[in-house]
N, C-alpha and C positions, 0 to 999 in steps of 0.2 A: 133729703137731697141725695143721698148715697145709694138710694136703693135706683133712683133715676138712673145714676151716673153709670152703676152697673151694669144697666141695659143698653147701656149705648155706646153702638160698635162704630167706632169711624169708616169713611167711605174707602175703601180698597183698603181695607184693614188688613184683611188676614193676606193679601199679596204684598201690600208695604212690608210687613214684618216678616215672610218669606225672603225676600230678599234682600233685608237687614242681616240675616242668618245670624239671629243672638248667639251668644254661646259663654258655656260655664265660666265665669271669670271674667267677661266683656263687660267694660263699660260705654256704655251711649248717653247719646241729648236726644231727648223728646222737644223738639223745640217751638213744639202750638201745644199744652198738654191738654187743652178743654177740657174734655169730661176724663180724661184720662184711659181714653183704650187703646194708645199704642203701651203706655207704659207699663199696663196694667200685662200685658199681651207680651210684651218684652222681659218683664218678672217673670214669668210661667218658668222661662228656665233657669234654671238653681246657679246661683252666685250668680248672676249681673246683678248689672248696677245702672241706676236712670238716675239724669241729671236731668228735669222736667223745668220749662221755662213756659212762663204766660204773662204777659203785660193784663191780664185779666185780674183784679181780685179775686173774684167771685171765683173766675175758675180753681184759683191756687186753694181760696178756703173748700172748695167743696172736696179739695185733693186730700183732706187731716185723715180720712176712714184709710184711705191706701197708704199713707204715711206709717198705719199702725199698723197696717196689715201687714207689708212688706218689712217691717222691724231693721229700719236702718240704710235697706238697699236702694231707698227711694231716697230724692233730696227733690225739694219743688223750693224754684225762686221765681218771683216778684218781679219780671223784668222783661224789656224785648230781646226778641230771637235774635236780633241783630247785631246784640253782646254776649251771644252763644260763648266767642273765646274767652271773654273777661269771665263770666259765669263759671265757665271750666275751674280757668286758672284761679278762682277765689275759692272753690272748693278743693284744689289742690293738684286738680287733674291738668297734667300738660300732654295728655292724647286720647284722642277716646277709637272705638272701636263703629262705632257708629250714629250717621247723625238723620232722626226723622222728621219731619215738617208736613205738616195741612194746611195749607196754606188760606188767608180767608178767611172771612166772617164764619161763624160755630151758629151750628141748629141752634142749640141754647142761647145764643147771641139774639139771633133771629127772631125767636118766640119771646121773648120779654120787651112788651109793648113799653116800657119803661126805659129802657135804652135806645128806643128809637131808632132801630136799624129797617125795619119794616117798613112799607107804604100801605101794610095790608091790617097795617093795626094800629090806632090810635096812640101817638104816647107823645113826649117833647122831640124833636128833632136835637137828637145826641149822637149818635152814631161812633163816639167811644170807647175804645177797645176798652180802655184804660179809663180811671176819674181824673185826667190831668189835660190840660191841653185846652185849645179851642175846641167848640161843639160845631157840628154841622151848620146849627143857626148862625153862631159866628161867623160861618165862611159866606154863609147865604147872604147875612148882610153888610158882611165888610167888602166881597170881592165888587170890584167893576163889574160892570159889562161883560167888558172882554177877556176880563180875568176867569169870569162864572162860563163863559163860551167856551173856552180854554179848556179848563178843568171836565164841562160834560163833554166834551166831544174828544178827549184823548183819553180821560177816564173810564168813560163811560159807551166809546165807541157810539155816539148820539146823534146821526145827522143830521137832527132839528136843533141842534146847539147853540144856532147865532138866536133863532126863536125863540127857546125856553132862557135865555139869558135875557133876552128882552123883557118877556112876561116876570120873569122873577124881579127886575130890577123895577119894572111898572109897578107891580103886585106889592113890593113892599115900603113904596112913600105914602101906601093908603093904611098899612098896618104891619107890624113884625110878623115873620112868620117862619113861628117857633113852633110850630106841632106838622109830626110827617103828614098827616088828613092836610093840613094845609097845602103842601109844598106838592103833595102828592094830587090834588083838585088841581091846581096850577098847572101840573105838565099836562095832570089828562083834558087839561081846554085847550091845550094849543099840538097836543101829538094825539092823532085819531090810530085807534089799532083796531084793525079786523077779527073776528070772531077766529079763537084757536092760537090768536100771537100772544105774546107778551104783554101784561100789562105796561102800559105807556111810559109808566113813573120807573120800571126796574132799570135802566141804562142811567137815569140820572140821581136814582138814588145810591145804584153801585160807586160812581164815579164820586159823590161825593163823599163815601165812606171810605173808599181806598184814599180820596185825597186828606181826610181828617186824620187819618192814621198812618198815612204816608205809606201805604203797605208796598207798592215796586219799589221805593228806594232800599226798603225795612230788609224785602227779599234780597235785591239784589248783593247788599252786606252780610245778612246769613250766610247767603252761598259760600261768599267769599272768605264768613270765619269756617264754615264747618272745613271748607279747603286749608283749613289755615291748621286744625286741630284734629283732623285724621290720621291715624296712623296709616301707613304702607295696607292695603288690605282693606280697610274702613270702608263702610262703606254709605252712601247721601243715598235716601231716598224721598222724593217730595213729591205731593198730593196737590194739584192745583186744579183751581173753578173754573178759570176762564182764561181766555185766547191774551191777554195782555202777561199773565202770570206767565202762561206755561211757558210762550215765547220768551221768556228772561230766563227760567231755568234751560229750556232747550240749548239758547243761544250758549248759556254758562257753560253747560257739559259738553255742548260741541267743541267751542272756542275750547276747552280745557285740555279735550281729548286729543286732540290733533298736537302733531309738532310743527311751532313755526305759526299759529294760529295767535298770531297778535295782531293789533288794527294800525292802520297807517298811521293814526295818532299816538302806537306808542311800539315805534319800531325794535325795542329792545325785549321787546316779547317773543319775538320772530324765532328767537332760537331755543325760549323754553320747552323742556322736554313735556310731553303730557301728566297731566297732575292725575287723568283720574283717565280708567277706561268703563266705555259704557258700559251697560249692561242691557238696558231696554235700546233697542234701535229705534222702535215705536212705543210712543206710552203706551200703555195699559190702560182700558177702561171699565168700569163696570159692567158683568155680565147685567143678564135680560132681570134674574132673579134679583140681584142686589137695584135694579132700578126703580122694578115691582115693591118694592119695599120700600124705599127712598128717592122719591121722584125728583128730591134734589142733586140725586147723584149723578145726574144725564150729562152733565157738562165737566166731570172729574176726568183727570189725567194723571199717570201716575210713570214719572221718570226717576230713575236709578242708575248710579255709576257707581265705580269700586277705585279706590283710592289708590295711585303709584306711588312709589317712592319717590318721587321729583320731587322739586322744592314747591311750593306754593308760585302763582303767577302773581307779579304785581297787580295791585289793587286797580281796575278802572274806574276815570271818572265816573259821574252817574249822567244821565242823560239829561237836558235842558229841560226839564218839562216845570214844568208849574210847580211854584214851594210853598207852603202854608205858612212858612215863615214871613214869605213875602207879601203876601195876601195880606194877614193881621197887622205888619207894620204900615196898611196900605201901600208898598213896593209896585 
């Protein structure tokens, strides 16, 4: 497994960590470490230090070879991104120097028919980051209607959502349907796609994988630890897939950057000073060669700010959207 993990370079790799600007004595949070190539990339210069988080097992065991390699300057935990500051502070650190994030499902995620995050490959409908929690099939057959409406089409950006809520709800008082072949034959009978689009099932299997793992709410608490645990200088840099992601980071480092950039619903932000100044005005995307190579990299964005001295902005609510919580309790 280590000699895989070697080879594999995250997507806007070598620009995320350009603008990280490690440096002798810095410590950062890798805070998606997959296969490990920011962190790895982040080591290269002598004394940092990486504080690596993954709600993944599999990913943290595969991290032991760079554990021994980097002798001590590496720490990898067992946990979401979203307890980036609690993680800090149990290691000891009360600042770091900078924080990176890939946001999204991992190629390795992807390719292991056994997790179930594919429609292109046979395995149980799982779709967990993590071994804890409700699975995709869960949601599939616990949500309502309207609840499974809901989730594709704000998830999953799905036009045909009230339709594929239909069919899934028809589709499973004849039988459960626990394997993505299944769930993935379902959408393609009732969403017809043209030669050159998208396979039919990728909007609605996205959506229900961001909603099992809760990933915009996951993000938008990240943001707001790594704001919480920057030093003056620090600096966020995050890697996102799609127009749902990048929009929560954008919105974050806008809303940040600016002074007086609070919402009507929480007027006493009005006069915080800005926490972070940009750095990308426009994300960064993949040149032609890196697409050439990783044809999943076509939809990657990649935003950067540098940390001010101000104090951190109060936390905002999260947005109304659909809760997994509420779904499994039937809510």
């Amino acid at each position: 497994m280590s000699a895989d993990l070697s080879r594999h370079v995250p997507v806007l790799g070598r620009e995320a960590v350009e603008l990280l600007q490690p440096r002798t004595g810095g410590i950062y949070v890798d805070g998606t470490f997959g296969a490990g190539g920011y962190s790895r990339a982040i080591l290269k210069t002598p004394g940092t230090r990486v504080i690596a988080i993954d709600r993944d097992r599999s990913a943290v065991a595969g991290g032991f070879a760079l554990l021994e390699q980097f002798e001590g300057r590496l720490t990898l935990v067992e946990d979401r991104f979203s307890h980036l500051a609690e993680v800090c502070a149990g290691q000891g650190v009360a600042s770091v120097d900078g924080v990176v994030m890939d946001v999204g499902v991992s190629s390795m995620q992807l390719d292991e028919a056994e997790r179930g995050f594919s429609f292109r490959l046979e395995g149980p409908l799982d779709m967990r980051m993590s071994d804890r929690g409700p699975s995709a099939a869960d949601v599939v057959a616990r949500a309502s209607e309207a609840q499974l409406a809901d989730i594709i089409y704000l998830f999953g950006e799905e036009r045909h959502s009230r339709k594929l809520a239909r069919a899934i709800v028809a589709a499973r008082k004849e039988a459960p349907i626990t394997t993505t072949r299944a769930l993935a034959d379902i959408v393609a009978r009732n969403v017809r796609s043209k030669p050159g689009e998208i396979h039919p099932a990728t909007r609605t299997f996205q959506a229900l994988r961001i909603f099992v793992n809760e990933e915009l709410e996951e993000l938008q608490l990240a943001l707001e630890a790594a704001e919480r645990v920057l030093s003056g200088g620090g600096r966020l840099v995050v890697v996102s897939f799609h127009s749902l992601e990048d929009r929560i980071v954008k919105n974050f480092l806008n809303e940040r950057s600016k002074a007086g950039g609070g919402s009507r619903h929480l007027p006493e932000v009005a006069h915080a000073a800005p926490s972070f100044r940009l750095i990308t005005r426009r994300p960064l995307t993949p040149n032609e060669t890196e697409l050439a190579a990783n044809p999943r990299a076509r939809s990657a964005k990649l935003r950067a700010a540098e940390r001010t001295a101000a104090s951190a902005h109060p936390p905002h609510p999260l947005p109304s959207w659909p809760r997994l919580a509420d779904v499994m309790r039937g809510g």
